[in-house]
Residue frames as qw, qx, qy, qz and C-alpha x, y, z in Angstrom:
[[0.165, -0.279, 0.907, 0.268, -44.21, -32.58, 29.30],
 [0.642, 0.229, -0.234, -0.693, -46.11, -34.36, 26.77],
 [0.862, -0.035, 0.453, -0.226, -47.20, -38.20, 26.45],
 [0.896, 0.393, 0.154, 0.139, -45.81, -38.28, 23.08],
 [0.366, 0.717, -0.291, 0.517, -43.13, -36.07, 23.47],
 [0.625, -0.730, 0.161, -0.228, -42.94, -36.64, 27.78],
 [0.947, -0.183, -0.004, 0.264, -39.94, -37.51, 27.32],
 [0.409, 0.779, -0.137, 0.454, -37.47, -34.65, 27.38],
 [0.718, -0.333, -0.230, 0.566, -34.70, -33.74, 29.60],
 [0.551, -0.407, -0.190, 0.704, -32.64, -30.61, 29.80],
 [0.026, -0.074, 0.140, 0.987, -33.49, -28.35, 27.55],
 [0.601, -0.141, 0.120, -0.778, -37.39, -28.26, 26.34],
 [0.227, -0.200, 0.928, -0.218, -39.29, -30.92, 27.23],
 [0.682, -0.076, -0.551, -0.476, -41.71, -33.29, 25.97],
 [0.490, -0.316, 0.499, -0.641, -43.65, -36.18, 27.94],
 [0.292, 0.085, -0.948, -0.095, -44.47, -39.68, 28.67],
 [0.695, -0.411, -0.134, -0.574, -47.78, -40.80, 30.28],
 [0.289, -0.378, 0.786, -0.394, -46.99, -42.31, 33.79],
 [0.817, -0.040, 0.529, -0.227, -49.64, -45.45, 32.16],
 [0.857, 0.419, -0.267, 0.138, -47.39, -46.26, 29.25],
 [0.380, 0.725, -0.553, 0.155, -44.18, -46.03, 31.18],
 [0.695, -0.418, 0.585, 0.019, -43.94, -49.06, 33.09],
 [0.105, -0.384, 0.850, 0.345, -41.54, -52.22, 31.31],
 [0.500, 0.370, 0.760, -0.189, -44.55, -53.70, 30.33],
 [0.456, 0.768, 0.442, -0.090, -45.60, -51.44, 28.08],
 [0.289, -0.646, 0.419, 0.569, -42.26, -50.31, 26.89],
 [0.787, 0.551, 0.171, 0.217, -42.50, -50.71, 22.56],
 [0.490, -0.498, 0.240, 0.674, -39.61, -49.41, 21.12],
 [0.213, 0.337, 0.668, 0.628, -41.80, -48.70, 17.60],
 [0.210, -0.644, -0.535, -0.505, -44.56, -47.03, 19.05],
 [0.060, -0.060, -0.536, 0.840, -45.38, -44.48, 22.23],
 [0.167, -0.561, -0.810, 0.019, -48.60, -43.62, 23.82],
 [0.187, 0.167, 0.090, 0.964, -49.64, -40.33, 23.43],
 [0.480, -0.209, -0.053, -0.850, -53.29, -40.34, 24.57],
 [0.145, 0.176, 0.935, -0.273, -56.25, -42.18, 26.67],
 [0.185, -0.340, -0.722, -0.573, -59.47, -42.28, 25.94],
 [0.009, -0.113, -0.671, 0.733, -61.61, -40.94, 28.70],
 [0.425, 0.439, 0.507, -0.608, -65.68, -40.81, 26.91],
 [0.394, 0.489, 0.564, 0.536, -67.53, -40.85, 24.05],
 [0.016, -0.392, -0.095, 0.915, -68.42, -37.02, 22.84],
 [0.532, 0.267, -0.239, -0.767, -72.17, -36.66, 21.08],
 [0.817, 0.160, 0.496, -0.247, -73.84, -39.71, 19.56],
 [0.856, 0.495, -0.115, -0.095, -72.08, -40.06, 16.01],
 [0.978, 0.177, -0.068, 0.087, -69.10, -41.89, 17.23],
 [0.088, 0.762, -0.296, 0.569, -66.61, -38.91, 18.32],
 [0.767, -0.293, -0.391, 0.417, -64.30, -40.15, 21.40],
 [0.109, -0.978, 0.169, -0.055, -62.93, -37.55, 23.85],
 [0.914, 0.164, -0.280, 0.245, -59.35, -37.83, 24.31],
 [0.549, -0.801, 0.160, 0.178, -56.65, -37.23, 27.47],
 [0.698, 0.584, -0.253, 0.330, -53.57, -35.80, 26.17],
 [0.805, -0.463, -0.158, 0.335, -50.78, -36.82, 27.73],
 [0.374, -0.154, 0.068, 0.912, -48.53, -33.61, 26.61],
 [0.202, 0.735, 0.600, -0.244, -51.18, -30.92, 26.54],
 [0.483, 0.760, 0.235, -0.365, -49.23, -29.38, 23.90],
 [0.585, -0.096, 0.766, 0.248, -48.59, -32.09, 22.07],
 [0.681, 0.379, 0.155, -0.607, -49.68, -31.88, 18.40],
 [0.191, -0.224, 0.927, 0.231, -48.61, -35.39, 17.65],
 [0.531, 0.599, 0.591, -0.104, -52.89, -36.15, 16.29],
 [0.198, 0.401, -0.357, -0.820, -53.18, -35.37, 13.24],
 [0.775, 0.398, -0.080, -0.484, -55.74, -36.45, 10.35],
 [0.837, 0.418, -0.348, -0.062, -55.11, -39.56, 8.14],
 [0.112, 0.513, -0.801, 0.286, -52.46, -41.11, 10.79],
 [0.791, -0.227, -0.489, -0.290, -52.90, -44.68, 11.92],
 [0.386, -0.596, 0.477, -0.518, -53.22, -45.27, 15.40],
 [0.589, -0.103, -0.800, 0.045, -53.60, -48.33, 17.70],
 [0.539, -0.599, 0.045, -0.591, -56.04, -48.36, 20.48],
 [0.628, -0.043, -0.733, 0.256, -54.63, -50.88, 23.31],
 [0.610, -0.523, 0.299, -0.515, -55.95, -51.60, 26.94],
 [0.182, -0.283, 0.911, -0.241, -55.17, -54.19, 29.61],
 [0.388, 0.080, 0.904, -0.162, -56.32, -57.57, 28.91],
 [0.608, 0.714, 0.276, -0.210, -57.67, -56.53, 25.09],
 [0.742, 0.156, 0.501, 0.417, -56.63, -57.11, 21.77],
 [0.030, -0.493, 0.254, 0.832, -55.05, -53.78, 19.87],
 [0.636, 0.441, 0.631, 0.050, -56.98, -52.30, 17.85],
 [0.519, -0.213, 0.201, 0.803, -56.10, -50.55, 14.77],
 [0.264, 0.810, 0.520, -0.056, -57.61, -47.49, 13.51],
 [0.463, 0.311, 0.228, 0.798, -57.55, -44.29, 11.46],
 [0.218, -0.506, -0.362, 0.752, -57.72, -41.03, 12.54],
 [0.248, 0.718, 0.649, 0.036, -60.64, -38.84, 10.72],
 [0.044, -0.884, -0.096, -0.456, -61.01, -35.87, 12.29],
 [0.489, -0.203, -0.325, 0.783, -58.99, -34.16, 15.36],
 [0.242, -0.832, -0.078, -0.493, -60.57, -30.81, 17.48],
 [0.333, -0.052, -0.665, 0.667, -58.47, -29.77, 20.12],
 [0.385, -0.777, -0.494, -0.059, -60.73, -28.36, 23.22],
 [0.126, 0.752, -0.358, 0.539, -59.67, -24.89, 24.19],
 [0.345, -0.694, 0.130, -0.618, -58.25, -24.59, 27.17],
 [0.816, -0.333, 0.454, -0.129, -58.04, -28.26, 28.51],
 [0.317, -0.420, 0.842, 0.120, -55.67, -31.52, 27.95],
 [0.630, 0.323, 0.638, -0.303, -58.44, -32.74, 25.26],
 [0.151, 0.267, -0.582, -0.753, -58.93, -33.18, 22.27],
 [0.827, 0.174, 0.316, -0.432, -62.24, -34.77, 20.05],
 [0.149, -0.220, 0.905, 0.333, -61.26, -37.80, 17.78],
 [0.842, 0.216, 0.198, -0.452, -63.32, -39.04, 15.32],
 [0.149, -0.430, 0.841, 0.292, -61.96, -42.44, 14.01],
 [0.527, 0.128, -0.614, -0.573, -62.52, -44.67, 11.06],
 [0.310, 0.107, -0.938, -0.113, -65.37, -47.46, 12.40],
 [0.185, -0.361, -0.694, 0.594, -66.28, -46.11, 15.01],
 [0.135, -0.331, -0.483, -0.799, -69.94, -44.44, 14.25],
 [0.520, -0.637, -0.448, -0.352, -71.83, -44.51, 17.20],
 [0.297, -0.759, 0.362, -0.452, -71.76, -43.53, 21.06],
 [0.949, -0.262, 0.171, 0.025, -72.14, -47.24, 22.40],
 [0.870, 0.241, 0.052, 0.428, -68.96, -48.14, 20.09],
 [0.214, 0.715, -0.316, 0.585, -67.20, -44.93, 21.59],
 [0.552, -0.701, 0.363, -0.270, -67.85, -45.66, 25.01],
 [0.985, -0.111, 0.035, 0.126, -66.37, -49.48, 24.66],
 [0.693, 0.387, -0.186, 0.579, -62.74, -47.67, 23.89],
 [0.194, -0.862, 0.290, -0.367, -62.71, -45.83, 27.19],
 [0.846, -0.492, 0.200, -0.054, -60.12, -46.34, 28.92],
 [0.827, 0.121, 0.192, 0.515, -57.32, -47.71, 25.95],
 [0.442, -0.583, 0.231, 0.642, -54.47, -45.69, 25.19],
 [0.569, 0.799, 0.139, -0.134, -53.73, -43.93, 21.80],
 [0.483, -0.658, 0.350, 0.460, -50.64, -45.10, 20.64],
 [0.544, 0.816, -0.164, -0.106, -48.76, -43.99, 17.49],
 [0.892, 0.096, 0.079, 0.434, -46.01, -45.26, 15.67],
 [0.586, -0.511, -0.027, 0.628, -43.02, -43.28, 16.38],
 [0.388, 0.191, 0.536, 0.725, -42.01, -42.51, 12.81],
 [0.026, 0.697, 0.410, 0.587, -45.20, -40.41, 12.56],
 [0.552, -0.716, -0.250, 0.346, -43.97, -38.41, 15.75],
 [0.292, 0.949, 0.018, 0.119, -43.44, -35.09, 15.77],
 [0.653, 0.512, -0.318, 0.459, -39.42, -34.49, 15.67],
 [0.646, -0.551, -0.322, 0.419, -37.43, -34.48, 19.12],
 [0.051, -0.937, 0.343, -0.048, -34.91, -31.63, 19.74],
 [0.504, 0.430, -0.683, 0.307, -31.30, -32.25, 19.75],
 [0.075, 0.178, -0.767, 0.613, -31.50, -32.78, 24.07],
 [0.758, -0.104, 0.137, -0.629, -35.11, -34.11, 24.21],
 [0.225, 0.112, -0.967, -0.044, -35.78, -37.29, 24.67],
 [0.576, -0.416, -0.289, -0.641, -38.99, -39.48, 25.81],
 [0.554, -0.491, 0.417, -0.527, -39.55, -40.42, 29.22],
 [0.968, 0.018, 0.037, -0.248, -40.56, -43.71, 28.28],
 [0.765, 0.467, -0.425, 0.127, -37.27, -44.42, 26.93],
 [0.022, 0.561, -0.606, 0.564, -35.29, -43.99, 30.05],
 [0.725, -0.524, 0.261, -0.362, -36.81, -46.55, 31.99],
 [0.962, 0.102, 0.037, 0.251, -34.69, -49.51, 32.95],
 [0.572, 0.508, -0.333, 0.551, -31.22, -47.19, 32.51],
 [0.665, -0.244, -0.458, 0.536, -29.33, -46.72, 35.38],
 [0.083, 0.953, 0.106, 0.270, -28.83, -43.09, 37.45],
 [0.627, -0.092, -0.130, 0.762, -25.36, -41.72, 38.34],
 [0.116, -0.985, 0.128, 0.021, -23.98, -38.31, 39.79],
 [0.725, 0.427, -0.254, 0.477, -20.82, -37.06, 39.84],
 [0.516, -0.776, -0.301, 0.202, -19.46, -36.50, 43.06],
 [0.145, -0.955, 0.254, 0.055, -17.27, -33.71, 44.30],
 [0.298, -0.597, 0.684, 0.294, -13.91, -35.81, 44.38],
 [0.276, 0.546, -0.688, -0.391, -14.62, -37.01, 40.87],
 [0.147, 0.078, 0.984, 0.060, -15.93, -40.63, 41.60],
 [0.438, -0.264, -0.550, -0.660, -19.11, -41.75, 40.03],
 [0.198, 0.008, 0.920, -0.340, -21.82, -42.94, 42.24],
 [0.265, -0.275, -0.775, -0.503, -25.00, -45.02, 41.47],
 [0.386, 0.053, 0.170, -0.905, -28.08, -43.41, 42.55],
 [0.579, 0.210, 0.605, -0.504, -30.17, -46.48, 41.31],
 [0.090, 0.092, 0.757, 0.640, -32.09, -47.46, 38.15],
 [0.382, 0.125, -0.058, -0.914, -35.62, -45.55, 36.68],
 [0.115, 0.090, 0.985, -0.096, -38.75, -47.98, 37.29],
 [0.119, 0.644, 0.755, 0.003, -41.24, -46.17, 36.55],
 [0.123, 0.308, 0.236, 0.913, -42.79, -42.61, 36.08],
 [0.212, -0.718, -0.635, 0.192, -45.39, -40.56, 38.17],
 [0.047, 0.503, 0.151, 0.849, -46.48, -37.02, 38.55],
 [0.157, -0.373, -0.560, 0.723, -47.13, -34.72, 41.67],
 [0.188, 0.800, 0.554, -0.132, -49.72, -32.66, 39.25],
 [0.174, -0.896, 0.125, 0.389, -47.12, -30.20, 38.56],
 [0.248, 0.643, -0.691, -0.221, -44.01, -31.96, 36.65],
 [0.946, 0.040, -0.319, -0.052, -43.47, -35.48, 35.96],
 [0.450, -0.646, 0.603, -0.128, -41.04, -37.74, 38.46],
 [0.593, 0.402, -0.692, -0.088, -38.82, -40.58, 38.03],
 [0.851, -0.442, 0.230, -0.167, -38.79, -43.41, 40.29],
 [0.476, 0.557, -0.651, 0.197, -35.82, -44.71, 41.05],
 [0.934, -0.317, -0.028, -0.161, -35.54, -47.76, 42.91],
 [0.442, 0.487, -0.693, 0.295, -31.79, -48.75, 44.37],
 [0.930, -0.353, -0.083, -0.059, -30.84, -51.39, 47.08],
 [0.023, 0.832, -0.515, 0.203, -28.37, -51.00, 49.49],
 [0.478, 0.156, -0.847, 0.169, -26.15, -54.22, 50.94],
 [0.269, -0.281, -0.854, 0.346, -28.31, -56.26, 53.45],
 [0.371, 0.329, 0.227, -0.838, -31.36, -53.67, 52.91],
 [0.499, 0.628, 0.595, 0.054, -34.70, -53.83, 51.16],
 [0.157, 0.296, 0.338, 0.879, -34.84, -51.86, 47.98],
 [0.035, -0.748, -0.351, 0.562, -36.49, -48.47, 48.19],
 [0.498, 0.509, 0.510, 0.482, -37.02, -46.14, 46.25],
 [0.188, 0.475, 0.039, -0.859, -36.75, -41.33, 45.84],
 [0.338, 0.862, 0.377, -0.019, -38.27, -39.13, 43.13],
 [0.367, -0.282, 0.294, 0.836, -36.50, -37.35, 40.41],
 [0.340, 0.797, 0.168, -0.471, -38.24, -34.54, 38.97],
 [0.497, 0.263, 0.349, 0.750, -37.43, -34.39, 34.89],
 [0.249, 0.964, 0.076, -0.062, -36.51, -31.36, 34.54],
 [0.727, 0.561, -0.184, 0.351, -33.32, -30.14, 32.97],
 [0.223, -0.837, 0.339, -0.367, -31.85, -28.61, 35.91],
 [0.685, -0.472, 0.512, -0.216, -31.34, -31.49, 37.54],
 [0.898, 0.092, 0.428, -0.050, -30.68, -34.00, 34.09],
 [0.073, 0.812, -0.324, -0.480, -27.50, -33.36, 32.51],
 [0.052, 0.468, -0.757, -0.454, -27.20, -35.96, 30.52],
 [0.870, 0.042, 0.480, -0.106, -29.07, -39.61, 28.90],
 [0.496, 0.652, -0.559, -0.127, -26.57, -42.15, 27.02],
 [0.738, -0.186, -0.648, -0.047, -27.62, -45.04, 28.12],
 [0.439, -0.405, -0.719, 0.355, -27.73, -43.63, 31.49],
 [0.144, -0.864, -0.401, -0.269, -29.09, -41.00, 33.44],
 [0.577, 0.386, -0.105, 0.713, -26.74, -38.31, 34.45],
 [0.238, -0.827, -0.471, -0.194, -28.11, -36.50, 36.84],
 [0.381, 0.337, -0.326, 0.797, -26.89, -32.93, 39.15],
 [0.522, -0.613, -0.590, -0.067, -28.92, -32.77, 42.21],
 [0.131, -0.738, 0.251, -0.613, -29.06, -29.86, 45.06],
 [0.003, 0.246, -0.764, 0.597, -28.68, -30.61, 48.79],
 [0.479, 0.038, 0.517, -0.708, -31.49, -32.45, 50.37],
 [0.763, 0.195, -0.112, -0.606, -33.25, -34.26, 47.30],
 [0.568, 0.086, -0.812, -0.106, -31.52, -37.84, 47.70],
 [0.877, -0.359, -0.308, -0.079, -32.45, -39.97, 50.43],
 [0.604, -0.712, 0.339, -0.116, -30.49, -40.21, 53.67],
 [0.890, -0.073, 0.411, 0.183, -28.99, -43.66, 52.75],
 [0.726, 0.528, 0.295, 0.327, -27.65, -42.41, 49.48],
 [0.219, 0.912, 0.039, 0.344, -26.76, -39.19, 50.31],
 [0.709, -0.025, -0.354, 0.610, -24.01, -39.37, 52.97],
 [0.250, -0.685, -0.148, 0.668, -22.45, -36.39, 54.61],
 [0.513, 0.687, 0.221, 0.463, -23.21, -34.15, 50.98],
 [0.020, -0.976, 0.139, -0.168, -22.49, -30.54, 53.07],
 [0.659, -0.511, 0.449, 0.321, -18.93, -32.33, 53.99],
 [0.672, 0.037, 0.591, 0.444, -18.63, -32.81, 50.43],
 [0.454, 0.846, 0.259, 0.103, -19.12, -29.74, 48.99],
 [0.515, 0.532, 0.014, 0.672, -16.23, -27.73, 47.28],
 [0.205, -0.760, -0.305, 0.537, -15.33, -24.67, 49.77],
 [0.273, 0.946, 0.172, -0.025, -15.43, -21.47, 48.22]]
């Protein structure tokens, strides 16, 4: 999955960056598609952490916005772009920015891009980001819905990206599983999250007696 594209479901997938996808940082114009993580050389060249490592949402002559916690977005053009074989990187050379000192001071902010200049979803893609806040349902064997929670957030085991889902049961604290996005398991978003899940991956509390509820052959 990809940071600018981490946001796909069932068929391929794209990707959301587990530090744009809390509600805080939720835009509905713009997605975060990269971090800054060094300067590269002395004339002014930033390294960048892509958040879909093959993503190819940089591109020359696109304006960007650089935003960190507790700092004022800034806005900049995009120069040059070198991706780095092999790794989740990429160099950046942007418009202002001409020295190392004035690269390091942007480690750390995000690279976000206005949507519009994002590279086209698929018909069943979708971004990660967008899904937070919507609710998650299954369909159960005898046909009733049930609610499974609502998506708070976003994290990664190093492997695939995970939803957090946070639900609260009568006279309990809220808690929270993990829902891998992958398509196997996400059949559906439309204003909620649809989801088909094997034996074993909800929670106790949620999951009742499931082998009582499966179909018999």
């Amino acid at each position: 999955m990809s940071a600018d594209e981490q946001n796909a479901p069932a068929s391929p997938q794209t990707a959301v960056a587990p530090q744009s996808s809390s509600p805080s940082t939720k835009d509905p114009d713009a997605l975060a598609v990269a971090a800054v993580v060094g300067a590269h050389g002395v004339r002014g060249w930033v390294r960048v952490h892509l958040y879909d490592p093959s993503s190819s949402a940089l591109r020359r002559n696109l304006v960007a916005s650089l935003r960190g916690p507790n700092a004022a977005p800034i806005t900049v053009k995009i120069r040059e772009v070198e991706p780095v074989p092999g790794k989740p990187l990429c160099r950046v050379r942007l418009d202002g920015v001409e020295d190392r000192d004035q690269a390091e001071a942007l480690r750390g902010r995000e690279l976000w891009l206005a949507r519009k200049d994002l590279p086209a979803l698929g018909k069943r893609e979708f971004y990660l980001a967008d899904i937070i806040g919507l609710p998650v349902e299954r369909l159960r064997p005898d046909g009733q819905v049930q609610a499974l929670g609502t998506v708070v957030g976003l994290t990664s085991n190093g492997a695939q990206d995970l939803l957090e889902v946070e639900f609260q049961l009568e006279g309990r604290r809220p808690d929270t599983w993990l829902l891998p996005a992958l398509p196997q398991f996400i059949v559906e978003v439309e204003g909620r999250v649809l989801v088909e899940l094997p034996l074993g991956m909800l929670p106790d509390a949620l999951a009742g007696d499931e082998a009582d509820e499966e179909p018999g052959p």
